[in-house]
N, C-alpha and C positions, 0 to 999 in steps of 0.2 A: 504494500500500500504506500510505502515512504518514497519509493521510485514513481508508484502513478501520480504521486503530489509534487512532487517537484520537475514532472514532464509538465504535468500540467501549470505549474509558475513558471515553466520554462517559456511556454508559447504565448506568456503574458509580461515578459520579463520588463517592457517599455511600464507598466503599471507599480513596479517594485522596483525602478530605479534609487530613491531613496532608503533600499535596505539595501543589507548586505549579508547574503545567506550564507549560513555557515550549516555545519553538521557534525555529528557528534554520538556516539556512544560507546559501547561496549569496545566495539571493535571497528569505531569508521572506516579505517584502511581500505579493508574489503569493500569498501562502495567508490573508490578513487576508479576502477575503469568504466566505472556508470557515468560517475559525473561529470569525465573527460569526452564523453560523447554528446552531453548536454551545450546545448546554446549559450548558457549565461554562466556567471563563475560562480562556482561554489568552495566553499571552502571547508575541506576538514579542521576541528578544534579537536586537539586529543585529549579526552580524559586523565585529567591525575589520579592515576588509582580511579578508584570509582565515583571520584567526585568531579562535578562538572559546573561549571561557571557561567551562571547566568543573570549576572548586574544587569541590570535597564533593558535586558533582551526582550524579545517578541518571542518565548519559547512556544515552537506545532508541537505538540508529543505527539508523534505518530509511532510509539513503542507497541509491543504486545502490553494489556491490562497488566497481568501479573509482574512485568518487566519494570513495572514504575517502582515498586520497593526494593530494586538491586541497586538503583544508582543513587547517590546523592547529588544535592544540586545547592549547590553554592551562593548567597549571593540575592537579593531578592531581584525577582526578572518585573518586568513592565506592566508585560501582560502573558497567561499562559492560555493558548489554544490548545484545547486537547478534544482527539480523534478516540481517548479511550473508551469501549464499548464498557456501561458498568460502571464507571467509575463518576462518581458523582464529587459536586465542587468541594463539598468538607473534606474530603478523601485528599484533592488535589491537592488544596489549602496545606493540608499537615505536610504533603510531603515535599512540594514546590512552594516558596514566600514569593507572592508577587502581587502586584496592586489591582488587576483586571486577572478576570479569570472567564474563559469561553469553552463552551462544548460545541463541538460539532457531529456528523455523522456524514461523511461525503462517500461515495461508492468508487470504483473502482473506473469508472468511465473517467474519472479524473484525467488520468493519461492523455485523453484527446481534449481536455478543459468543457467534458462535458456533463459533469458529475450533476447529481442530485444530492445537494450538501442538507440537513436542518442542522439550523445554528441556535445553540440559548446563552443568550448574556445578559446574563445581571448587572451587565459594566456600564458605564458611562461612556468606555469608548467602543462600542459597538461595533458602530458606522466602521472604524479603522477594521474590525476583525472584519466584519461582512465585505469591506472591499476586498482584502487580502483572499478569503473564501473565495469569491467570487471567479479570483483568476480559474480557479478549477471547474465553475459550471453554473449554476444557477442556484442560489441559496434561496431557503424556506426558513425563516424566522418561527420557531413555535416558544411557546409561554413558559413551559418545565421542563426541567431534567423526565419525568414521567412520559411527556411526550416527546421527547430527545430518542428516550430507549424506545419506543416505539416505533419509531424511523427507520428500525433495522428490519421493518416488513418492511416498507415502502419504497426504499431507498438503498439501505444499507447492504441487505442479503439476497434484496430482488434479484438481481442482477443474476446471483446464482440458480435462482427459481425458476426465470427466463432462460437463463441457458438450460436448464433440461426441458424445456418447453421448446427451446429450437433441436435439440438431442431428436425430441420425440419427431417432430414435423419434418425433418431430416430424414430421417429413416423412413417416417412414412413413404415419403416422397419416393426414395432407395427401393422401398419396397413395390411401391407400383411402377417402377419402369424407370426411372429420373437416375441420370448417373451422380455419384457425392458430389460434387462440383457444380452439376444444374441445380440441384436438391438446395445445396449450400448459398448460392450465391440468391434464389429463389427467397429463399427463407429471411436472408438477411437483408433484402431489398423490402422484404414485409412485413418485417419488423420495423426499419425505414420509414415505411410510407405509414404504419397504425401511429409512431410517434406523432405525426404530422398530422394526423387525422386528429388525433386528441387533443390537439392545442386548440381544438373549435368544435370537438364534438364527446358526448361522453359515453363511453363506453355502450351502453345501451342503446344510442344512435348510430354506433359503427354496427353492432349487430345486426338490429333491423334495416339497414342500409343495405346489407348484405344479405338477407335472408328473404324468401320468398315458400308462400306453402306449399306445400310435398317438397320443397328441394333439394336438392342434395347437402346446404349450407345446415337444416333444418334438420335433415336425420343423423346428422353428427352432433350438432348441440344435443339433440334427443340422449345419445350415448352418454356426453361429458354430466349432462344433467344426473341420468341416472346409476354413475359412479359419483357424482356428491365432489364433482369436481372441484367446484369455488369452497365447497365445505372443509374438502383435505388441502387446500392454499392457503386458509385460513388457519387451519390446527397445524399446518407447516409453520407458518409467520407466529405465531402463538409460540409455538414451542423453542422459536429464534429469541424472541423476546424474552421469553423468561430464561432462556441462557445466557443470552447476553448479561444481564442483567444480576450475572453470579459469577464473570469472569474475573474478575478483579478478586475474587477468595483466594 
């Protein structure tokens, strides 16, 4: 996820001219032939021992949850943005000192600066984290940390739900005759064009747009309906949620 975020500041880097990105953990080294392929400069900061120095910074945690109590962090930072699933600001607070504190939940579409980020800040400097956010895709402001974790049906895990949802249409496709390549390029033009259909229609308009009686669009929803399709999406997104929401133990 720490490489799709910083593709994604990459291809905004005229927006972050006034910072200066640095990086840092455990073991930065191993991320020096990533970053030499990136557009803009980044800079490894080595850790002293496990402590890491964060005066007046702008710290993203983009760590694993459980990764946040291995390091110490030095120094009180500006403001912290953090990507950690689970971990809520009193958490952060103890282990980071900084004067702003921001959650986010950005997905992985980051990479192309096209994520579906929700943001919660209690801060005053908001506006600065939402711009910063921003270079990766389109932010959604919600009210709680509660609906923060929530994000991780919508936004956060979709992504991977979707992809077995092109898995499956893929194969279909394989399956009646379509070679992987037509099937594939097929699918991912139609995933394409349904985003663009949703910026002005909802869900329930795209179907019926699409559906006609006896039709062939209509004996297939028949099927999805009667496995309790949207039912097991739901107790999928359900069951992200409340994990999510335990990874930080």
């Amino acid at each position: 996820m720490a490489q799709a975020l910083l593709k994604g500041l990459a291809q905004n880097a005229s927006k972050l001219e006034n910072y200066q990105l640095q990086i840092t953990g455990r073991d930065p080294q191993k991320a020096r032939p990533f970053l030499q392929s990136l557009p803009i400069e980044v800079k490894i900061l080595p850790p002293h021992g496990k402590k890491i120095e964060v005066q007046d910074s702008i710290v993203l945690l983009a760590i694993k949850p459980y990764g946040l109590k291995s390091l110490r962090y030095e120094g009180g930072a500006y403001m912290v943005i953090s990507l950690l699933a689970g971990v809520g600001v009193p958490s952060l607070q103890t282990h980071v000192q900084s004067t702003h504190y921001v959650r986010c939940m950005p997905n992985i579409a980051a990479i192309h600066a096209l994520s579906a980020t929700t943001m919660y800040a209690p801060s005053a400097q908001k506006d600065e984290a939402r711009a910063i956010l921003e270079c990766l895709g389109q932010v959604v402001e919600v009210e709680s940390e509660t609906l923060l974790d929530a994000s991780l049906a919508t936004n956060g895990s979709a992504l991977a739900f979707l992809g077995m949802e092109a898995q499956g249409l893929i194969s279909a496709g394989v399956c009646a005759g379509l070679s992987q390549e037509q099937a594939s390029k097929l699918v991912a033009q139609s995933f394409a064009g349904f985003a663009k259909l949703l910026e002005t229609s909802s869900p329930q308009e795209i179907i019926e747009a699409i559906t006609t009686p006896g039709g062939a669009t209509i004996a297939g929803i028949s099927v999805l309906e009667q496995k309790a399709f949207k039912g097991i999406l739901m107790q999928a997104c359900q069951a992200t949620i409340e994990k999510g929401r335990t990874l930080s133990n």
